[in-house]
C-alpha positions as CSV (number, residue, x, y, z in Angstrom):
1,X,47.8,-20.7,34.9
2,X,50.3,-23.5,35.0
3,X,49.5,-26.3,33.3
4,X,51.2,-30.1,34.9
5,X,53.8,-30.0,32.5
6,X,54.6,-26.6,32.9
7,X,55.2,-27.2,36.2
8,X,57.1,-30.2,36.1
9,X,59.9,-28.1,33.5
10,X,60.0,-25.7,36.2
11,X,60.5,-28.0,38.7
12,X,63.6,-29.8,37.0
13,X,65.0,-25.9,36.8
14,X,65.0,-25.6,40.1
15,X,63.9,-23.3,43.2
16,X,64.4,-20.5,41.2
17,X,62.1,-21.1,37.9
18,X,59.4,-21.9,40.8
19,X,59.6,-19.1,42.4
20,X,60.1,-16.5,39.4
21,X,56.9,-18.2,37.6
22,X,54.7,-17.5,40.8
23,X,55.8,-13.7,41.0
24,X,55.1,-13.8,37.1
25,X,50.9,-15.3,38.2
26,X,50.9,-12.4,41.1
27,X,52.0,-9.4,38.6
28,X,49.1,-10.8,36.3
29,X,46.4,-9.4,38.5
30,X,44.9,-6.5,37.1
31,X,44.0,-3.2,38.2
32,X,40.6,-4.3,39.2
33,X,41.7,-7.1,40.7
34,X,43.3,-6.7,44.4
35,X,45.1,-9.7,46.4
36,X,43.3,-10.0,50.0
37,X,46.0,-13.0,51.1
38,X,48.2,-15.7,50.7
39,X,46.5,-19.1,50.9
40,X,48.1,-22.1,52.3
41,X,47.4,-26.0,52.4
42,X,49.1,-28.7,54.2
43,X,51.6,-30.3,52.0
44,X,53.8,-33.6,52.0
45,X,57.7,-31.7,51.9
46,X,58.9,-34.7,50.5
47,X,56.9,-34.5,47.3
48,X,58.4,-31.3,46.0
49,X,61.6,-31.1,47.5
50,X,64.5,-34.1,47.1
51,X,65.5,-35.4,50.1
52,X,67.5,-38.4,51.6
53,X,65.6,-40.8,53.5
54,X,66.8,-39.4,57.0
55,X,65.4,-36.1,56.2
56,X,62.0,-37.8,54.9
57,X,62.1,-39.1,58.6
58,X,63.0,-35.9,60.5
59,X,61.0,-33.5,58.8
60,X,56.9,-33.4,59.4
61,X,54.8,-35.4,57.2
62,X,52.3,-32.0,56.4
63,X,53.3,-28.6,56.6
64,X,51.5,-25.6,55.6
65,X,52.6,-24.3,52.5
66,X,52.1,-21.3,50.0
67,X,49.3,-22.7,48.3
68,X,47.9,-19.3,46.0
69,X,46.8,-15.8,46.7
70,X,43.3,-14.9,47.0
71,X,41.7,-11.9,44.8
72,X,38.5,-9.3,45.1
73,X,37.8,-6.7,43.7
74,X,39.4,-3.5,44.1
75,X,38.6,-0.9,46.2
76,X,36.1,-0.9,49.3
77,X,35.0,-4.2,50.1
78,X,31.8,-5.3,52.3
79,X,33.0,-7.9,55.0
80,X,28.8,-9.0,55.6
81,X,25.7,-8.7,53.4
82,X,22.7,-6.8,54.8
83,X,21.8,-6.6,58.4
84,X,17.5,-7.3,58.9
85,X,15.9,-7.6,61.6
86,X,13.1,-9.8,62.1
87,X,9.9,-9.7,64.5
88,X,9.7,-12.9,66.6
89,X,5.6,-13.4,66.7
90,X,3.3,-16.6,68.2
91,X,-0.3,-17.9,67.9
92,X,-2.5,-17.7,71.5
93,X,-5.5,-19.8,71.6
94,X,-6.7,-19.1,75.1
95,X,-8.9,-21.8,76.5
96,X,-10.5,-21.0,80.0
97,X,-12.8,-23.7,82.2
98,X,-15.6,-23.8,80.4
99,X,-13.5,-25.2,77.4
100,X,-13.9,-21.9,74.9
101,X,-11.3,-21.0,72.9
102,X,-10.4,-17.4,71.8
103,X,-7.7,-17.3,68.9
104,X,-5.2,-14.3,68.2
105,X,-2.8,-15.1,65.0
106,X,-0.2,-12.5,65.8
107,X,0.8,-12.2,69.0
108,X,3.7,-10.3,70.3
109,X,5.4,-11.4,73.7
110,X,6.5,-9.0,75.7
111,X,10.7,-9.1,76.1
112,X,10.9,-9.9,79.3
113,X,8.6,-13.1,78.5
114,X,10.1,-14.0,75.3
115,X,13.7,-14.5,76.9
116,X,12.0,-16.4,80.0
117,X,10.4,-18.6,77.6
118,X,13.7,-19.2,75.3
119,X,15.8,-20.3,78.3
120,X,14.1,-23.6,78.1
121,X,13.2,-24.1,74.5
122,X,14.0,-26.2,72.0
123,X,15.9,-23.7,70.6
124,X,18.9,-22.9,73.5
125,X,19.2,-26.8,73.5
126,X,20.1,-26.9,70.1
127,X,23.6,-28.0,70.1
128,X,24.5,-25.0,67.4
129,X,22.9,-22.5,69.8
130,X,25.0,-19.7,71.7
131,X,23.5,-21.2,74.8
132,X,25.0,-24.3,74.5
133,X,28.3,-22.6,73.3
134,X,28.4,-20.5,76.6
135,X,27.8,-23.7,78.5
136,X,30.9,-25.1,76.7
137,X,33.0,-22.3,76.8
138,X,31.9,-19.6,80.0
139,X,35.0,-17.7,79.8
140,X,35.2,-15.1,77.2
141,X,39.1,-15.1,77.7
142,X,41.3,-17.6,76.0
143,X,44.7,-18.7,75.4
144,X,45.9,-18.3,71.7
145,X,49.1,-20.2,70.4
146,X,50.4,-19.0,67.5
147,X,51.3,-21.5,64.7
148,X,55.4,-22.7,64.9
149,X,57.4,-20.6,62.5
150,X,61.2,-21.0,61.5
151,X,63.7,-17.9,60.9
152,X,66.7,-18.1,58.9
153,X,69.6,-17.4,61.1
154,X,73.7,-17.3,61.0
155,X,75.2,-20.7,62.1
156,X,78.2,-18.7,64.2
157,X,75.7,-17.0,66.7
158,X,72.1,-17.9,65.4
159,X,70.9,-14.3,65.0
160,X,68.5,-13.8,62.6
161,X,69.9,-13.1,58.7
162,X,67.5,-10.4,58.3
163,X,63.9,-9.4,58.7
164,X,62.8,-10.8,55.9
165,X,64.3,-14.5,57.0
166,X,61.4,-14.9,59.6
167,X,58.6,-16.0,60.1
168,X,58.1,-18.7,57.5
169,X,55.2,-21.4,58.3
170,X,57.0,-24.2,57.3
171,X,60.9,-25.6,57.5
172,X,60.8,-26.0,53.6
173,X,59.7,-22.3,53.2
174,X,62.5,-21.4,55.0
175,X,65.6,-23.6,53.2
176,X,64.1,-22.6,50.0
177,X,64.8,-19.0,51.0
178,X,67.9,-20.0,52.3
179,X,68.4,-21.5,49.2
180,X,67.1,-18.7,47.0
181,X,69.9,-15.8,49.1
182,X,72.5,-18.6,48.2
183,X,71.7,-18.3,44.9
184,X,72.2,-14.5,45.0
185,X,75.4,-14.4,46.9
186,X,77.6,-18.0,46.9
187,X,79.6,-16.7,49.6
188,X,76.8,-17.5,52.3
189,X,77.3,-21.3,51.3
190,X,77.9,-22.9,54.8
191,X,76.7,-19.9,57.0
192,X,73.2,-19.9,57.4
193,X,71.1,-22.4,58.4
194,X,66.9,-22.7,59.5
195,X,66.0,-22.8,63.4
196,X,63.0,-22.7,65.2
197,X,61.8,-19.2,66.0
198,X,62.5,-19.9,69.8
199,X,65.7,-21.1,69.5
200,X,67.2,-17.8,67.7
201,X,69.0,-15.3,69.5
202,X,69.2,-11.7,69.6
């Protein structure tokens, strides 16, 4: 773990410290210790990357970012505790016309009666209950749009650098890739830049 301090060295390093730090907290996870995902939270760009005041104003004021990993144990892993069933059962007090009761503690509708009886109840109306959610939403088919992502891509023909330069989350996930293969190899200074996924070719 990184204390504030820690973290603010790194940061004054550069991209690179970051970056090399993080990969240093994922190889710490043991053998009975698996990562399930990487976790992200909406962050402010501007407060960890420097930026001029037109990019401030250009760039989104949250964007989801890597925010850590999330661990279990190893090996096979239950998704949902214990299935039980339960027995749905009612009190009939029975009073005909001449006003005399006749009491049964545990009664068992039958299924056909139990279901008539639930359309109506206080139950359905409920406004967590599945009936109320069908009522809301009748069509078991929906429309899905996936989350914007940016790619990576060569400023002469914007084609994608490689496979790994897509599908980043964020804009700033992408330049500080960009900025990390710069690192690597100087030469791509001036090529590259980050697009929209939808606006990359090829």
């Amino acid at each position: 773990m990184l204390t504030r301090d820690e973290f603010q060295s790194l940061y004054e390093q550069g991209p690179e410290a970051v970056w090399a730090a993080f990969a240093g907290l994922q190889n710490n996870v043991t053998a009975q210790q698996a990562q399930i995902q990487t976790l992200q939270e909406q962050f402010a760009p501007a407060q960890f990357k420097n930026m001029d005041n037109a990019s401030k104003l250009s760039q989104p004021a949250y964007v989801p970012m890597d925010s850590g990993i999330a661990l279990s144990a190893s090996g096979h892993v239950y998704a949902s505790g214990t299935a039980i069933t339960r027995n749905v059962r009612y009190e009939l007090t029975v009073i005909d016309t001449k006003f005399r009761r006749s009491f049964r503690k545990f009664f068992s509708y039958t299924g056909s009666l139990f279901f008539h009886f639930l359309a109506g109840s206080s139950v359905t109306r409920s406004a967590f209950s599945a009936y109320r959610k069908n009522q809301m939403q009748p069509y078991t088919e929906k429309v899905k749009v996936g989350p914007e992502t940016f790619t990576v891509a060569s400023q002469a023909d914007n084609t994608m650098y490689s496979p790994a330069a897509a599908g980043f989350t964020s804009q700033a996930a992408a330049h500080d890739y960009l900025a990390r293969e710069v690192a690597k190899n100087p030469s791509l200074a001036g090529t590259l830049h980050v697009l929209p996924q939808f606006e990359v070719t090829g």
